[in-house]
PAFIVEX-326042 format. One record per residue: residue number from 1; residue in three letters; chain; x, y negated, z negated of N, C-alpha, C in turn. Coordinates in nm, 3 decimals, decimal comma, always signed. Atoms other than C-alpha are relative to their C-alpha. Example, Ala and Ser with C-alpha at 12.3 -4.5 7.8 and 13.67 -1.06 7.14 Angstrom:
2
1/ala/A/+0,089/+0,119/+0,000/+1,230/+0,450/-0,780/+0,090/-0,120/+0,000
2/ser/A/-0,082/+0,119/+0,006/+1,367/+0,106/-0,714/-0,077/-0,109/-0,073
//
This chain:
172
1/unk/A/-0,009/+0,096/+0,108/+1,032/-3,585/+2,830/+0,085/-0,117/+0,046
2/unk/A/-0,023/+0,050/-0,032/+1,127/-3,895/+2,887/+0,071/-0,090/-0,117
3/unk/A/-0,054/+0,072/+0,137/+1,422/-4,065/+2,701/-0,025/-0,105/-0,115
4/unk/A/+0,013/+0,105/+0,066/+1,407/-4,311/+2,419/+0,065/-0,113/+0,027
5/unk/A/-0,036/+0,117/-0,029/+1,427/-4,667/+2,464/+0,095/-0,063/-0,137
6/unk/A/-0,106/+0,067/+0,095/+1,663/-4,905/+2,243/-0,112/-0,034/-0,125
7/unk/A/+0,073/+0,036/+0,092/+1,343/-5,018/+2,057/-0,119/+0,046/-0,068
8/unk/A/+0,049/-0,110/+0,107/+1,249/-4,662/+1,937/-0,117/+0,034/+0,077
9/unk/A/+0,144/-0,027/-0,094/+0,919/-4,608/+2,169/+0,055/+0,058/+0,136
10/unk/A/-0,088/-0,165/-0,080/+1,015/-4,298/+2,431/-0,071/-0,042/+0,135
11/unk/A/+0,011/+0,075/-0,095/+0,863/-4,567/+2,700/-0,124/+0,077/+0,075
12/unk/A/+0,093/-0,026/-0,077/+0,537/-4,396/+2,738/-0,001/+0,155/+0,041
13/unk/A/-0,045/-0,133/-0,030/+0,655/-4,018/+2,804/-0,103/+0,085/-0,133
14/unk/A/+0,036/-0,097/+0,113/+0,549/-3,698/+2,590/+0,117/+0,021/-0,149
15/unk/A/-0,113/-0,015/+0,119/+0,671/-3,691/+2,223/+0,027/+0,187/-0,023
16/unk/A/-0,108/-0,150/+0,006/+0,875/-3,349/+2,159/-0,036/-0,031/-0,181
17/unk/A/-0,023/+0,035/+0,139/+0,778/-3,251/+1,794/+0,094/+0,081/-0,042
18/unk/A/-0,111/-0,002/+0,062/+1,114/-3,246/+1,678/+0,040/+0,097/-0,149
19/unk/A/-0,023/+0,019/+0,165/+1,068/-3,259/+1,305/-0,047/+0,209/+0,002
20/unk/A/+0,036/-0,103/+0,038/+0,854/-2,889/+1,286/+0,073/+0,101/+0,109
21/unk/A/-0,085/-0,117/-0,071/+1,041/-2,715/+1,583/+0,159/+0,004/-0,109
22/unk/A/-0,071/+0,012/+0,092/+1,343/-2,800/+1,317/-0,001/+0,097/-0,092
23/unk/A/+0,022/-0,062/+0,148/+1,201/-2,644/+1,010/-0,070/+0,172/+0,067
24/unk/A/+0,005/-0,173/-0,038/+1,039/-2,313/+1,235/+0,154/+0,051/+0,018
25/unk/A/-0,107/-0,055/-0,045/+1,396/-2,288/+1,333/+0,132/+0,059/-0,123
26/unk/A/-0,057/-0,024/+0,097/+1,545/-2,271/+1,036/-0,059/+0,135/-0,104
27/unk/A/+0,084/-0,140/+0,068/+1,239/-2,034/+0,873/+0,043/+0,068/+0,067
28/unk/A/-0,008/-0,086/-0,030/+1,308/-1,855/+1,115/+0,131/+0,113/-0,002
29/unk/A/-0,105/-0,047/+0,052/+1,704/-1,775/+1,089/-0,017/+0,009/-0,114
30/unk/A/+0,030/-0,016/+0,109/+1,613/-1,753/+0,731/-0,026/+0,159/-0,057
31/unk/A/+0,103/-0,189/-0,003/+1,390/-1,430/+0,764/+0,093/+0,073/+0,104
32/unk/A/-0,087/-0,084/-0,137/+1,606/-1,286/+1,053/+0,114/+0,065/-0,054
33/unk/A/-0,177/-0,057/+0,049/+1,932/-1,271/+0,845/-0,025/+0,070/-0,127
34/unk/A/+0,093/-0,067/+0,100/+1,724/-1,168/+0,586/-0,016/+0,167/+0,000
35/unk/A/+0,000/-0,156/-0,058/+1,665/-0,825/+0,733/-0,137/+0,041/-0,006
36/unk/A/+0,125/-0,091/+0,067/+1,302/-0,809/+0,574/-0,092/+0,042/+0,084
37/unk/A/+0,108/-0,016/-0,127/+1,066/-0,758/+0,850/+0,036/+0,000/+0,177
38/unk/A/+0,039/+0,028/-0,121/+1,005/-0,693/+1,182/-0,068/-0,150/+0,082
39/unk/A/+0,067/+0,133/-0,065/+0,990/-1,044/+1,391/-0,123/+0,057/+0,058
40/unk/A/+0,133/+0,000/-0,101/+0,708/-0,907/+1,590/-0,102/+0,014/-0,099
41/unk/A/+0,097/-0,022/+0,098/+0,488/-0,869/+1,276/-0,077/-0,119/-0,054
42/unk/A/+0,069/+0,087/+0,015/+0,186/-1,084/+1,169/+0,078/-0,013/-0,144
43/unk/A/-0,047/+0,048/+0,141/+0,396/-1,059/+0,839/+0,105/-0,085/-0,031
44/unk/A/-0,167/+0,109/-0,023/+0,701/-1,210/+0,977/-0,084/-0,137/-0,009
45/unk/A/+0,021/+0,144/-0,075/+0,463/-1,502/+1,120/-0,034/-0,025/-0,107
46/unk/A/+0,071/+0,054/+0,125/+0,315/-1,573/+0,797/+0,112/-0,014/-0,121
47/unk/A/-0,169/+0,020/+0,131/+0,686/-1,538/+0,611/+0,001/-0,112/+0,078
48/unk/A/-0,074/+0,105/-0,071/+0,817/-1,768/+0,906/-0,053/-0,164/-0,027
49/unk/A/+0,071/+0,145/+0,027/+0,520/-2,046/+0,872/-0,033/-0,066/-0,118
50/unk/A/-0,015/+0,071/+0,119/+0,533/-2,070/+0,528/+0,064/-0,054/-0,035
51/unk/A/-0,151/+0,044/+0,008/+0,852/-2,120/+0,520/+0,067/-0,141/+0,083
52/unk/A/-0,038/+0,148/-0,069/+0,893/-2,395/+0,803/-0,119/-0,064/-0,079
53/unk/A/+0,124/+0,060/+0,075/+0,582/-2,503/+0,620/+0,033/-0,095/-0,117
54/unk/A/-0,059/+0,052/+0,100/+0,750/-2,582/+0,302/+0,149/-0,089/+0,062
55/unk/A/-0,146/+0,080/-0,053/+1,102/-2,695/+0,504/-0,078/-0,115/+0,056
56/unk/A/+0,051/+0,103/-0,054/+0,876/-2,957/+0,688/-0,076/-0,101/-0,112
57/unk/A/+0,063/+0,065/+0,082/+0,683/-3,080/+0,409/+0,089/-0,092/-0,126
58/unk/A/-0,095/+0,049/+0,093/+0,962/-3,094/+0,181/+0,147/-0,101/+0,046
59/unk/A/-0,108/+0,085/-0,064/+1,200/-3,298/+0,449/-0,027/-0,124/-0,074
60/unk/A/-0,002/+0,105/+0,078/+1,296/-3,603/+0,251/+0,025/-0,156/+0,172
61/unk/A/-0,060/+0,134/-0,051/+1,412/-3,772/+0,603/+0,165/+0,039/+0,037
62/unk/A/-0,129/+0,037/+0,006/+1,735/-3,756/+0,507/+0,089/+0,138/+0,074
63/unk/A/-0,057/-0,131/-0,051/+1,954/-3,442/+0,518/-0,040/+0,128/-0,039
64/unk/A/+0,078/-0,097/+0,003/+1,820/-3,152/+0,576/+0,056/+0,107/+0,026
65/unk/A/-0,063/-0,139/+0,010/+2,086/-2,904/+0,618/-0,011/+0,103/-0,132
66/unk/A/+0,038/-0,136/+0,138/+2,074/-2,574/+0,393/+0,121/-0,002/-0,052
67/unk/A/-0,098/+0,003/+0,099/+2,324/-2,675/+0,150/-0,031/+0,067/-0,166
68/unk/A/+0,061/-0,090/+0,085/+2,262/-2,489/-0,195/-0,127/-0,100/-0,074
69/unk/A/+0,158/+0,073/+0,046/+2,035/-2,788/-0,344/-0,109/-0,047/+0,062
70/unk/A/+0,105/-0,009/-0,132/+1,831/-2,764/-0,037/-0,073/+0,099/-0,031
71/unk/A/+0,019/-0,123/-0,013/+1,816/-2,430/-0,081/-0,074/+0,056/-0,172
72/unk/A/+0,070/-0,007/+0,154/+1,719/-2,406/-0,495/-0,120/-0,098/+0,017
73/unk/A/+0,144/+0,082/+0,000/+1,435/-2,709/-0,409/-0,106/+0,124/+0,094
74/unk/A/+0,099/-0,054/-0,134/+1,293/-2,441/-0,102/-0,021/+0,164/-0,140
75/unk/A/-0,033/-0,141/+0,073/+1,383/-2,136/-0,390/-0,164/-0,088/-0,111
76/unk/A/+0,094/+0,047/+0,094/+1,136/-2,371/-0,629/-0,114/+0,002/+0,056
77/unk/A/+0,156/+0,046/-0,083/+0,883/-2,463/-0,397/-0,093/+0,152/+0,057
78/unk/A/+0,079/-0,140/-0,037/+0,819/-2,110/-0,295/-0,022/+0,151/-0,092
79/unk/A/+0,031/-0,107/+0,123/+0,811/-1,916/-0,617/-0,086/+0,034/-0,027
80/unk/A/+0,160/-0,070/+0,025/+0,548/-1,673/-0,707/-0,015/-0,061/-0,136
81/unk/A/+0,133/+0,055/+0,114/+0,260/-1,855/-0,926/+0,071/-0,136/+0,050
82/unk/A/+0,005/+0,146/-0,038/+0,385/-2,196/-0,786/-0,107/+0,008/+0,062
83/unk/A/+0,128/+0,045/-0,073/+0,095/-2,407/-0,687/+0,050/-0,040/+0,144
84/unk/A/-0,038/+0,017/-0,104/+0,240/-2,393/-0,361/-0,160/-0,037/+0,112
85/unk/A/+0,078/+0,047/-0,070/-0,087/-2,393/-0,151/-0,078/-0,135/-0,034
86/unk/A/-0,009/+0,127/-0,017/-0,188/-2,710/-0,325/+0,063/-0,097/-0,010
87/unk/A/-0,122/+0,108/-0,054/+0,121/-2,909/-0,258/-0,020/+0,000/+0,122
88/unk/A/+0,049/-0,024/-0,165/+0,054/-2,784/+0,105/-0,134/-0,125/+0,011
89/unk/A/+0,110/+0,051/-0,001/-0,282/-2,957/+0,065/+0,040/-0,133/-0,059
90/unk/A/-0,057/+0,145/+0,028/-0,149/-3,285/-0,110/+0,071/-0,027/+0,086
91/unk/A/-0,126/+0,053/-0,154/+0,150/-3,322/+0,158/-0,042/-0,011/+0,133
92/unk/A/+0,040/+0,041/-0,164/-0,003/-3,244/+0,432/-0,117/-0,090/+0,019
93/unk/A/+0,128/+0,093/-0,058/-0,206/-3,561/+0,582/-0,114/+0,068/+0,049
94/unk/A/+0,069/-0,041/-0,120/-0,529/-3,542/+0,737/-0,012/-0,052/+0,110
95/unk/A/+0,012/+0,081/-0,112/-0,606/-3,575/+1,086/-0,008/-0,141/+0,026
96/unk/A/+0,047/+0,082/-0,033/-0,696/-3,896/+1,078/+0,092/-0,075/-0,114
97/unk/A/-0,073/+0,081/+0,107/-0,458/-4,021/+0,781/+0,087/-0,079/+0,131
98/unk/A/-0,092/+0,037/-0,042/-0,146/-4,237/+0,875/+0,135/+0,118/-0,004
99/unk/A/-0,050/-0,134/-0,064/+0,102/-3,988/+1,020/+0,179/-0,033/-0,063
100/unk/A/-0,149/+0,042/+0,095/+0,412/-4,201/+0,814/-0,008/+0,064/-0,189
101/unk/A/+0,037/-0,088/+0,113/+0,296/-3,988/+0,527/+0,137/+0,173/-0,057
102/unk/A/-0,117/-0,109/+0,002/+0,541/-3,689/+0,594/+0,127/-0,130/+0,096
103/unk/A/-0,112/+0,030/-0,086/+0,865/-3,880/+0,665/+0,061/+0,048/+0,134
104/unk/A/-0,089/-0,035/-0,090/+1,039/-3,873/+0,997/-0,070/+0,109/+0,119
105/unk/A/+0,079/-0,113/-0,090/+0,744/-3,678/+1,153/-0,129/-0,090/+0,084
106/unk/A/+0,005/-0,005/-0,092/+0,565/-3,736/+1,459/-0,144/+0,042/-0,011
107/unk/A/+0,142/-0,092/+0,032/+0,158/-3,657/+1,534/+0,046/+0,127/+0,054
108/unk/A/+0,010/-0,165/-0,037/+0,263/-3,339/+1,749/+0,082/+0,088/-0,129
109/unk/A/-0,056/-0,086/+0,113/+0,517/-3,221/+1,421/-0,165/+0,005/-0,043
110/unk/A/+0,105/+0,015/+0,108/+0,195/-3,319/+1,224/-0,130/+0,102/+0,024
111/unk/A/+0,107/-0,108/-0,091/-0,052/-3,125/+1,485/+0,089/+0,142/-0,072
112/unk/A/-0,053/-0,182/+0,011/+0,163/-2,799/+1,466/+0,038/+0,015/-0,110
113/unk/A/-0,001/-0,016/+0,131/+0,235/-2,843/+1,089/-0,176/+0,037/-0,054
114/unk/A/+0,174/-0,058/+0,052/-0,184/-2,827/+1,051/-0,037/+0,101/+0,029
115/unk/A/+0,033/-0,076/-0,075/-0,213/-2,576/+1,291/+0,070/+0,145/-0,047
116/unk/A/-0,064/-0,097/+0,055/+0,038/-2,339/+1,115/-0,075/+0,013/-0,140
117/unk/A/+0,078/-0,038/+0,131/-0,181/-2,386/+0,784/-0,128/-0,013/-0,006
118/unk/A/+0,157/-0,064/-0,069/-0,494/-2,326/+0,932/+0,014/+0,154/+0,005
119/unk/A/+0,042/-0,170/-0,009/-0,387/-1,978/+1,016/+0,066/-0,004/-0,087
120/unk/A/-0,009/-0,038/+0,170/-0,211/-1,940/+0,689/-0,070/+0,049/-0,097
121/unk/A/+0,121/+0,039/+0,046/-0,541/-2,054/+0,514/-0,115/+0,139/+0,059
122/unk/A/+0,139/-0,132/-0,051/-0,780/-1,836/+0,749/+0,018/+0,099/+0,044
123/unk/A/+0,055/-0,162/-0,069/-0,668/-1,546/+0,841/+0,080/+0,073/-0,104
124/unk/A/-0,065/-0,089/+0,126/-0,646/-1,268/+0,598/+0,071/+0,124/+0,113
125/unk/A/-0,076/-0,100/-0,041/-0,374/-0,942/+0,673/-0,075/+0,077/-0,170
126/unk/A/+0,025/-0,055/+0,066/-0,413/-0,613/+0,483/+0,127/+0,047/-0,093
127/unk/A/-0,124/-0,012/+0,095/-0,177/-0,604/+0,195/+0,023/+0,091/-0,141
128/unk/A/-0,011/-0,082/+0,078/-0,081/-0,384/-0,080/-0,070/-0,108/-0,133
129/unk/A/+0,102/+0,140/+0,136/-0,295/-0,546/-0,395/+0,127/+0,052/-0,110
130/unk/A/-0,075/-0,023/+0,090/-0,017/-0,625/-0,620/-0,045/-0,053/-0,129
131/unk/A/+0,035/+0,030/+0,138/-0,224/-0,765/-0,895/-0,084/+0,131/-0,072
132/unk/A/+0,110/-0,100/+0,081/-0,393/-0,400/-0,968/+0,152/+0,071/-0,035
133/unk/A/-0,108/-0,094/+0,027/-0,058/-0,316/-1,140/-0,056/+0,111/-0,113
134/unk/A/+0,049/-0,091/+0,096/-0,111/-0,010/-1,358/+0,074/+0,116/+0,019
135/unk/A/-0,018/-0,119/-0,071/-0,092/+0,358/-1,350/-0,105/+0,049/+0,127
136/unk/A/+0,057/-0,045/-0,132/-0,187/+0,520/-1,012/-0,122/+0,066/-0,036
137/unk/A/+0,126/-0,110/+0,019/-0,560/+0,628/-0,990/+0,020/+0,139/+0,045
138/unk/A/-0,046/-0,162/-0,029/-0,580/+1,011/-0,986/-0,055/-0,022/+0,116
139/unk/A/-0,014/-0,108/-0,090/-0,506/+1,183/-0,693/-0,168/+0,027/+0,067
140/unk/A/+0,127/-0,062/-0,044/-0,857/+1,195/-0,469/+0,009/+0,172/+0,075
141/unk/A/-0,002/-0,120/-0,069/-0,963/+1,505/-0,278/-0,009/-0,012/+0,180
142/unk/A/+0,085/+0,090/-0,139/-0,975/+1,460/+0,086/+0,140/-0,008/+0,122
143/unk/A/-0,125/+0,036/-0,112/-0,686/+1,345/+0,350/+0,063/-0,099/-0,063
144/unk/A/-0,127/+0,133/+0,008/-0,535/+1,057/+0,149/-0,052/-0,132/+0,048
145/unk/A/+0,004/+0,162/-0,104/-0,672/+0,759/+0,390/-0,083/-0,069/-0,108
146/unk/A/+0,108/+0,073/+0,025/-0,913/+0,658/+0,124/+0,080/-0,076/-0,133
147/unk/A/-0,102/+0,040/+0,090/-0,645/+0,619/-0,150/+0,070/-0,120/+0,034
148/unk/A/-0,019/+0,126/-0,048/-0,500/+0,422/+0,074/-0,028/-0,110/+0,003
149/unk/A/+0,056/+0,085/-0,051/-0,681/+0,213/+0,169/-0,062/-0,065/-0,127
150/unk/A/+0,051/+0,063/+0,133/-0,820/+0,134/-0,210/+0,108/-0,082/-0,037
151/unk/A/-0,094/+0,108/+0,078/-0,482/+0,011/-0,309/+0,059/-0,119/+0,089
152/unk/A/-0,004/+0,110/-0,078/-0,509/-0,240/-0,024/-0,091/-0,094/+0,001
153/unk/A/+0,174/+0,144/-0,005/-0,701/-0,592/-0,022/+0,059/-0,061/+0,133
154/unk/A/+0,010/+0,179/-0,065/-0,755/-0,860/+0,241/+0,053/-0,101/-0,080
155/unk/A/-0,081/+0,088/+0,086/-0,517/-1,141/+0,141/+0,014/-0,107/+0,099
156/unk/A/-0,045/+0,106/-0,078/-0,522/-1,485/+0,324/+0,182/-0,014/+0,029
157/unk/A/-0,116/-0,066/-0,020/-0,175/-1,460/+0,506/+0,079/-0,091/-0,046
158/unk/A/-0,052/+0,047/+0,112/-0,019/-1,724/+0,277/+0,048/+0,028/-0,066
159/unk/A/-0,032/-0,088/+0,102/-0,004/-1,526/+0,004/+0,085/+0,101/+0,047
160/unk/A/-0,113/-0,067/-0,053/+0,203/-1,285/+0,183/+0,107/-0,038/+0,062
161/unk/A/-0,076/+0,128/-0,018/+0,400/-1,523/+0,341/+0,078/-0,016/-0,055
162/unk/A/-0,131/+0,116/+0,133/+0,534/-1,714/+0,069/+0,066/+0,018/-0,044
163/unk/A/-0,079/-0,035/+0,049/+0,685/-1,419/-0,115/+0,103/+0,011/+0,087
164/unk/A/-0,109/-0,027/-0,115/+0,862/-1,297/+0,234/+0,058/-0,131/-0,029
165/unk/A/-0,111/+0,119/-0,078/+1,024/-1,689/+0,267/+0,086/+0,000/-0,144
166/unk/A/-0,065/+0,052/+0,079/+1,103/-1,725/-0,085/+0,083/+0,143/-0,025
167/unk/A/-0,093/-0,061/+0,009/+1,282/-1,388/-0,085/+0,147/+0,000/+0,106
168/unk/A/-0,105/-0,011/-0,158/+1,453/-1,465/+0,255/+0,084/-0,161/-0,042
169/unk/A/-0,084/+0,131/+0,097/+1,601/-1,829/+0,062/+0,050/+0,076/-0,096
170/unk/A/-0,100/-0,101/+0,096/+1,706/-1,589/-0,206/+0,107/+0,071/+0,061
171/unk/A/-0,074/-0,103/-0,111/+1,886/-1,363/+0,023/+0,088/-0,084/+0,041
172/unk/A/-0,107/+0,114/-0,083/+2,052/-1,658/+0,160/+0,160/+0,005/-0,137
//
């Protein structure tokens, strides 16, 4: 990488995206101190990218340390039944928008901010279906695996995600 010049243009070199290595870094101590998951888990990555997801989207620019009204806007933004995936979809530009749209961000932040809610968006994990709350269906006959496996859905990994970050900002 090649330093920045006095009149803000990095003189032709590769831009370093700054802005979203920032906000993964922060999701990521977030969830870590958190205790909730295993980092090596597709559940971590989908806590972690929601989470820099919302820290990147929601950068004003300004200051962006995790002070507590940092931390109650990231507690809002990621609450279950917030329309969180379409704020994602309003904030984030498209390819081809103007890239001064998310303050203070960069096309490669802007690349690896799309690229983290692409797999968000498309790829489902197998998750406990928490909207079939009730009492437990009786007891099948059999080994169990099928029980299982009923009170599990396919869930775009978003949705799993979002609760992990916004419990790991709680936790904070």
């Amino acid at each position: 990488m090649h330093p920045e010049r006095q009149d803000g243009t990095n003189g032709g070199g590769l831009l370093v995206p700054m802005a979203w290595m920032y906000a993964e870094y922060i999701a990521d101590e977030l969830l870590r101190t958190g205790d909730l998951m295993e980092a090596s888990t597709l559940e971590y990555r989908a806590g972690r990218d929601a989470l820099a997801l919302t820290i990147f989207l929601s950068d004003n620019g300004a200051d962006a340390a995790l002070h507590a009204a940092r931390l109650d806007e990231l507690r809002l933004l990621t609450a279950y039944g917030a329309a969180w995936a379409g704020w994602v979809r309003d904030c984030l530009p498209a390819p081809d928008a103007v890239p001064e749209t998310v303050p203070g961000a960069a096309d490669p932040d802007l690349a690896l901010a799309r690229a983290a809610w692409r797999w968000l968006e498309e790829t489902e994990l197998l998750a406990a279906d928490l909207d079939a709350l009730g009492p437990p269906p009786p007891e099948p006959t059999g080994d169990g695996a099928d029980a299982e496996e009923s009170a599990q859905v396919w869930t775009p990994a978003w949705q799993l995600g979002l609760p992990l970050g916004h419990l790991a900002v709680h936790l904070r």
